[in-house]
N, C-alpha and C positions, 0 to 999 in steps of 0.2 A: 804419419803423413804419407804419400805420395813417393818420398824418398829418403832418405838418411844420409844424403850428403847435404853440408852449407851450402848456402844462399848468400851470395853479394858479400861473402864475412860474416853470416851468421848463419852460427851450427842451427844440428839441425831441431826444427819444433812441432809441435802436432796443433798447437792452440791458432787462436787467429790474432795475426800482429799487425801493427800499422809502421810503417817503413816512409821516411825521407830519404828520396836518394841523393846522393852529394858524389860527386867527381865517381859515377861507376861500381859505391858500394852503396849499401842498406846502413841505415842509420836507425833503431829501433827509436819509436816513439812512445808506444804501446803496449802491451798486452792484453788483450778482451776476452781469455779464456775461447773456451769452445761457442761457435757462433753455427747456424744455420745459414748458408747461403744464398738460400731460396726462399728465404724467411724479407721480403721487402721492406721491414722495416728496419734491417742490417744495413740494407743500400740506402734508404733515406739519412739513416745517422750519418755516414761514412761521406755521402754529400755534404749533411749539414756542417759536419767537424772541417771538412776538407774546405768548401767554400769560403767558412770563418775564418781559420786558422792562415788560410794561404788566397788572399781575394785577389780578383785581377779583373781587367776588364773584359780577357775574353777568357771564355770558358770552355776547359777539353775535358768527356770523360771518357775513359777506355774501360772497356770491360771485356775483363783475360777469361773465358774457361772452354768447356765447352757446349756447341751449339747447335739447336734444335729445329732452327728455321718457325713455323708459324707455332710453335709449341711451345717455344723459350727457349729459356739460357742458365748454363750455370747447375744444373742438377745436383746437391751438395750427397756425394755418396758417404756421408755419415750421419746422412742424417735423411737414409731411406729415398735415396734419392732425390728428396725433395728441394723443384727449381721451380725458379723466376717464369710463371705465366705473362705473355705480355700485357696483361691487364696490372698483374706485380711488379712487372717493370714500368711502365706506366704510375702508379701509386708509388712505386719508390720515389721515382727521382723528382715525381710533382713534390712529396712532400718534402725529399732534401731540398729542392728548389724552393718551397715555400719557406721553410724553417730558416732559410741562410737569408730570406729577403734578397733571392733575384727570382727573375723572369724565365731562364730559359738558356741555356748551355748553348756555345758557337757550334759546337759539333759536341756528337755522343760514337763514338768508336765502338766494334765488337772486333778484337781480334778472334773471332771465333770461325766455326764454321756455320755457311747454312742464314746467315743473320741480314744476307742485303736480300731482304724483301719486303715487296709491298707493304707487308702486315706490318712490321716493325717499322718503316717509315712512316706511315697513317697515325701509327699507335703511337711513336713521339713526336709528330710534327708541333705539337704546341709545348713542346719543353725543351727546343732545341732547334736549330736553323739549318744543319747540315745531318748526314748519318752516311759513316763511312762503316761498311761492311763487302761479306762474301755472299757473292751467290752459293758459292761450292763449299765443298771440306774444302777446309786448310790444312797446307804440312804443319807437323808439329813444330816449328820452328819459329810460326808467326810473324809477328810486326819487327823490323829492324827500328828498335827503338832509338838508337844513335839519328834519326830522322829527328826527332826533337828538336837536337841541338841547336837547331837555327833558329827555333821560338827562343829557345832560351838564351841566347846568344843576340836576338834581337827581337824585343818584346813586342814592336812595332810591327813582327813582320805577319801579313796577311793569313785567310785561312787557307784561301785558294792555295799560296805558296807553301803551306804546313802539309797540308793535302797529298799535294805534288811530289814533296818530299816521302812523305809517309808510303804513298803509290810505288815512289819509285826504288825508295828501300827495301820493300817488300820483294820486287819482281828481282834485285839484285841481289837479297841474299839467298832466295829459291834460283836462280841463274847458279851463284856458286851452291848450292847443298843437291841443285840436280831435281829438284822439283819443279820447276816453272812451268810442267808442262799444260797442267789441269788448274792453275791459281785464278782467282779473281779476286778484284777488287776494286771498290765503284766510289766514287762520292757524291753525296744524292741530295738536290737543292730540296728541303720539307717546304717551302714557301710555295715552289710549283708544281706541287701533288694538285691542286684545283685541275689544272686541266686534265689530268689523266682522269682525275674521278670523271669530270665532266663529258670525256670520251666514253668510258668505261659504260657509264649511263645511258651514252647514244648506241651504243652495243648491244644494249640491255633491249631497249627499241627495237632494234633490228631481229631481236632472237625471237621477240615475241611475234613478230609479223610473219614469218617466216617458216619452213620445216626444214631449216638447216641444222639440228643437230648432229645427223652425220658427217656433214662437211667440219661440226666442232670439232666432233672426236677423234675423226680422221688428223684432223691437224694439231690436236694433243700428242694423239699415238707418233706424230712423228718428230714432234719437239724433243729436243733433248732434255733428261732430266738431271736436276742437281740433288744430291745422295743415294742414289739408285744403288738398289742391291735388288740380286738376281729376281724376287718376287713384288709384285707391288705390296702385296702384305705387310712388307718390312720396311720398304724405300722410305724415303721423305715425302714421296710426290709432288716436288717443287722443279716447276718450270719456268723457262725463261717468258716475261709478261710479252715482251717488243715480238723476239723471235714468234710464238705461239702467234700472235695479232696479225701477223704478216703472211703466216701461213693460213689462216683463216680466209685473209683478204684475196690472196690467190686462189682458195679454194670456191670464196662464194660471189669471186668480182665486186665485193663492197668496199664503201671509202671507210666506214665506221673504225672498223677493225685495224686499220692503218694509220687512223690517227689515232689511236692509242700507242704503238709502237711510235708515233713522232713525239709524240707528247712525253713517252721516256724518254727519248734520244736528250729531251731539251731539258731533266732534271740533271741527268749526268753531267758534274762539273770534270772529273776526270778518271781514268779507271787504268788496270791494267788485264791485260788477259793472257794464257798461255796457250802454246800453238793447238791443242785441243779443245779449251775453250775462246776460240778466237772469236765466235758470232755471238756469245753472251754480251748482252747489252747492259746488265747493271742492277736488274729490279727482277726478280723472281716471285712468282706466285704458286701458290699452295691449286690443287686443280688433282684430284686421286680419281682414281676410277669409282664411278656412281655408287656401286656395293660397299665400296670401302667409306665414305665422305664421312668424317668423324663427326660426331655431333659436339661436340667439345668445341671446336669452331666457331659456334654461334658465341661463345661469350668474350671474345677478344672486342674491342671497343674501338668504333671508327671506322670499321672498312667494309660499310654497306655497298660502297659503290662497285667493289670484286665480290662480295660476298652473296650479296643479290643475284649479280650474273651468275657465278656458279652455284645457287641453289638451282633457278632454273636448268642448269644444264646436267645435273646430276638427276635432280626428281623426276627430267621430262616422262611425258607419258614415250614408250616406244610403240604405240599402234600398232600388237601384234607383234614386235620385231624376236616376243619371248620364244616364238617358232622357231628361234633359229636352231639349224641342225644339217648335218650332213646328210646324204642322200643313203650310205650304208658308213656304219661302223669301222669297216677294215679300209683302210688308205692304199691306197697303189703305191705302186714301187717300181721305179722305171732306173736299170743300176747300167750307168755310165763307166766310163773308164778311170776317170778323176771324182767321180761323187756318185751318189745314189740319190733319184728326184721321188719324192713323195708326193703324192696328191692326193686331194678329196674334192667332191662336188657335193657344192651348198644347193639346199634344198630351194628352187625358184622361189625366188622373190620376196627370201629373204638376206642376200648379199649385199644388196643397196645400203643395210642398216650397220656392216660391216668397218667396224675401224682400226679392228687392230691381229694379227694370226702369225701364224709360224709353227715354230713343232721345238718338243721338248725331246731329249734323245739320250738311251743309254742302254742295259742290257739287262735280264731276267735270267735268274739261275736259282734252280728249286725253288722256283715259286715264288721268290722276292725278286720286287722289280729297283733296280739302281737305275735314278737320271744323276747324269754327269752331265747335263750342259743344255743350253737352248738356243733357238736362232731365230732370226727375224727372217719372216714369209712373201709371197707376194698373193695379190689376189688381183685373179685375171677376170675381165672383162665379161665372161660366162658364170663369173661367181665360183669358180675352180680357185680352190686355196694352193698354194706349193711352194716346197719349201726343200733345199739341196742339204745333202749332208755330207763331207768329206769322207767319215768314215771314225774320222780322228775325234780322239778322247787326249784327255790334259793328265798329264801324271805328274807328281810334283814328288821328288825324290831326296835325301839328306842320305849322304855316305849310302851305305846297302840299304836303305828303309826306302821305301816307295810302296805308293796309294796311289788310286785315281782319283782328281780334286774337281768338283766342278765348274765347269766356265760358262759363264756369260757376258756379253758385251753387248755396246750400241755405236754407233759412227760417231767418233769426235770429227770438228773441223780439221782442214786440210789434209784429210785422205788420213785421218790416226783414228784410231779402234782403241774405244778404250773399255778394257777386259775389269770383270771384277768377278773374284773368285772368293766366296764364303769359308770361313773356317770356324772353327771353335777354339775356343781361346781361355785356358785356366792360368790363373796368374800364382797358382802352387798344386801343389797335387789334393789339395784339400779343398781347395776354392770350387764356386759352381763355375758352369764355362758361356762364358759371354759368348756374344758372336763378332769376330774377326772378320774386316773388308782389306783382302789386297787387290789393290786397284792397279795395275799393268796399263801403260802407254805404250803403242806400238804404232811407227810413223809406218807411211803409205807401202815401203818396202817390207814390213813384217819386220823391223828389226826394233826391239825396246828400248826406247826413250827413256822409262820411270816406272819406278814400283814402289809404292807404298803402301804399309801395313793400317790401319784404321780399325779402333774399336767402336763400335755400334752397341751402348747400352741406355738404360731407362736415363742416363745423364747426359744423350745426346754423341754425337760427335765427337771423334779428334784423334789424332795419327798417334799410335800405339807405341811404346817406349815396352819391349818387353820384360818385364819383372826376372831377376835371377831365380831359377827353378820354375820359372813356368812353362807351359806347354799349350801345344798346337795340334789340333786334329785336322783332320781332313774330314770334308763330308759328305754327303751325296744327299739328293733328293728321293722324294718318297711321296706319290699320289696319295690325298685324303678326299674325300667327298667338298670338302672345303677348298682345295689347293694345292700346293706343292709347299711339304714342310721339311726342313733339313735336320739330319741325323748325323751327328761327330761317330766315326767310327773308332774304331781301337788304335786305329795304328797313332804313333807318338809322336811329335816332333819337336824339335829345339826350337824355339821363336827365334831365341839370339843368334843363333848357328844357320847362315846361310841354306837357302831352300833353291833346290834348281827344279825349272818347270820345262816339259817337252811336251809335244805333241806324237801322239803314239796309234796306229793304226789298231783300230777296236779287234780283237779277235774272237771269231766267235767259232771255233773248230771243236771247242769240248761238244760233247756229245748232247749236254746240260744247256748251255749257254747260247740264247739268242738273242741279236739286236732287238735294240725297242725304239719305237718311234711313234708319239703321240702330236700330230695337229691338232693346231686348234684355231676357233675362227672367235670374236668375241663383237660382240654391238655396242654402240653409242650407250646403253643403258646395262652394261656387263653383266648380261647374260652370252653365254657360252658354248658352244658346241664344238666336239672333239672327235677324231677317228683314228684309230691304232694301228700299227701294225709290227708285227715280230716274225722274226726270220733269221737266215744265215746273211751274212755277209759277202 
């Protein structure tokens, strides 16, 4: 299993058991030997047993692991990964719901990460009347289960008020573990998804009449995302539906795109958020950049109404926009006192199609080029990209051992940045190495709020418990014709053994060694154009 300590009073097991709780401990009921997780007709039994054995009139299901956003849930890593599609989440719980002879659960919970989305509301709204989920990762620490008690305590009492409870246990015990910065958590009416669709669709209208795709993508690039790691390659690509809608509506003066952002306001029965996620509204949607859009997508069931719009907005034609490119290869460098400013100029008249730039930045020594880090750009008015660099690189040090670690970030709300630094992560010295997200909050002043560690594998999501004897690499990035892909270097670290991180002025005085700095400017239809520069400091 997972661990070799008891559970509730009972040692520890590897098989799959079915558990009553009573005053605080496990009461075993069961044993089913080894099970598939991801295997949906595991969940449909486990409905059907559960609604027979234990009926009620309202009906809760939680479901604990972890979470993949429009992918699924639950990835069962002994059995190759394989999770819950939500087309299998869908088929599960219709058929425990068929088998037990009900209709349709009061609410469906994911204590997971990643699971309060569109897709997953759509995909349950006819087996279930509420769905409480995260936009975000969750800390590993979860649901404050002790919220129950007042169902159980009084069977009568509403769901609203179960909800409420549930919310606010959550945000209290991430309050005391020091997490609360980045949490979310929504509860979403499935009864009044009609209207979102039905906005969603007046959207759809509006895109086709229209040559506003760059005002879309311009207002993607600037939405915040929920499981963002340093390359879109890797991310989730799941953004907030309201936020995005709204930036849309500012961008192209339309009513369209704003009632969709009202139309989630009015599913939301209650949520909580943390001082970095304070303008998450509650309903995330899947939206990747056009080169990436998975085809695997089309077969989730239900959500023509977002799925439609974003075909169009991925397939659009870009009219030429494939010209994009800089005017020459080598980027200026204009070196200030406090930072050095980079620039490039876009080749005329292709900037308009522009949504997203910046510059990746690190150093070159014999002939290997190391990125440590990236930053978000601006693009002026002449179609001149630019982008400031401090100079500073991230080193992340344990006793005498220190590496350079890569950083990247994006602006959380109320003036916090929130930093997420890639590692590799072997949970023995035998194991292959996952990849590791520590995620850093740092409030307006630059001083850290929270740091959580997060593994990112084929099973989704969820805040890292490090194994005794595993290890931590540092890694740096490395251009491929494709992208920026990450390489764990040699140096070692202790997971469990505290990691201190500084910022460290780049020095480039060996004889070998010069900064690197690659721009980049990208269009509504991600295509890309780039210009370098290497030098002293």
């Amino acid at each position: 299993g997972y661990s070799s300590e008891s559970v509730g009073g009972i040692p520890n097991w590897t098989t799959t058991k079915r558990f009553l709780v009573i005053d605080g401990l496990l009461s075993e009921l069961d044993d089913l030997g080894e099970l598939n997780m991801g295997d949906p007709k595991n969940l449909s039994d486990f409905i059907a047993w559960g609604l027979s054995a234990y009926p009620a009139d309202n009906l809760a299901l939680v479901l604990w692991d972890h979470g993949s956003g429009w992918v699924g849930f639950a990835a069962d890593m002994s059995a190759s990964y394989d999770g819950l599609t939500q087309a299998e989440l869908k088929t599960g719980i219709a058929d425990g719901l068929e088998q037990a002879g009900r209709d349709r659960f009061t609410v469906v919970g994911f204590d997971a990460c990643l699971m309060g989305s569109l897709e997953t509301a759509l995909v349950l709204r006819d087996h279930a009347e509420y769905l409480l989920g995260s936009e975000e990762l969750e800390p590993g620490h979860g649901w404050d289960y002790t919220a129950f008690s007042g169902a159980r305590d009084d069977p009568a009492q509403d769901v609203i008020t179960l909800a409420d409870a549930i919310v606010t246990g959550f945000r209290g015990q991430a309050l005391v573990e020091g997490t609360s910065a980045t949490i979310t958590l929504a509860m979403i009416d499935l009864y009044a998804l009609k209207a979102v669709e039905r906005a969603l669709i007046a959207v759809q209208g509006m895109y086709a009449s229209g040559t506003i795709a760059a005002a879309f993508g311009r207002a993607r690039g600037d939405t915040r995302e929920f499981g963002r790691e340093p390359t879109a390659q890797s991310s989730a690509n799941m953004v907030d539906l309201a936020d995005v809608m709204v930036a849309i509506a500012d961008a192209t003066q339309a009513d369209e795109p704003r009632k969709v952002a009202e139309a989630v306001h009015h599913v939301i029965m209650t949520q909580t958020r943390g001082s970095a996620t304070s303008a998450a509204n509650g309903l995330s949607v899947y939206w990747p950049p056009a080169v990436l859009y998975d085809q695997e997508y089309a077969t989730i069931p239900g959500i023509d109404a977002w799925r439609d719009l974003l075909a169009m907005i991925v397939l659009v034609d870009t009219g030429g926009s494939s010209g994009l490119a800089f005017v020459s290869g080598t980027a200026a460098a204009i070196s200030q006192s406090a930072y050095v400013r980079f620039s490039g100029q876009l080749v005329e008249g292709t900037s308009a199609n522009v949504t997203d730039e910046g510059m990746y930045y690190g150093f070159t020594v014999g002939g290997e080029t190391y990125v440590l880090g990236d930053s978000f750009g601006q693009l002026t008015s002449s179609g001149q990209v630019i982008a400031d660099w401090n100079r500073n690189v991230m080193i992340v040090s344990q006793g005498a051992t220190r590496d350079f670690a890569y950083y990247s970030y994006q602006p959380g709300d109320n003036g916090t940045t929130v930093a997420t630094m890639p590692f590799g992560y072997a949970a023995s010295s035998t194991a292959p190495i996952d990849t590791a997200l520590l995620v850093a909050i740092y409030n307006a002043s630059g001083g850290l709020v929270q740091q959580m560690l997060y593994l990112s594998t084929a099973a989704g999501y969820g805040q890292l418990t490090p194994a005794s004897g595993s290890q931590l690499f540092p890694v740096y990035g490395h251009m491929t014709s494709t992208g920026l892909e990450f390489l764990a270097s040699e140096t070692l670290l202790n997971p469990q053994q505290p990691l201190n991180f500084t910022f460290e002025t780049l020095s480039t005085s060996a004889v070998n060694r010069n900064a690197f700095v690659l721009l980049y400017a990208q269009d509504y239809a991600g295509h890309s154009a780039n210009a370098s520069w290497m030098g002293k400091l």
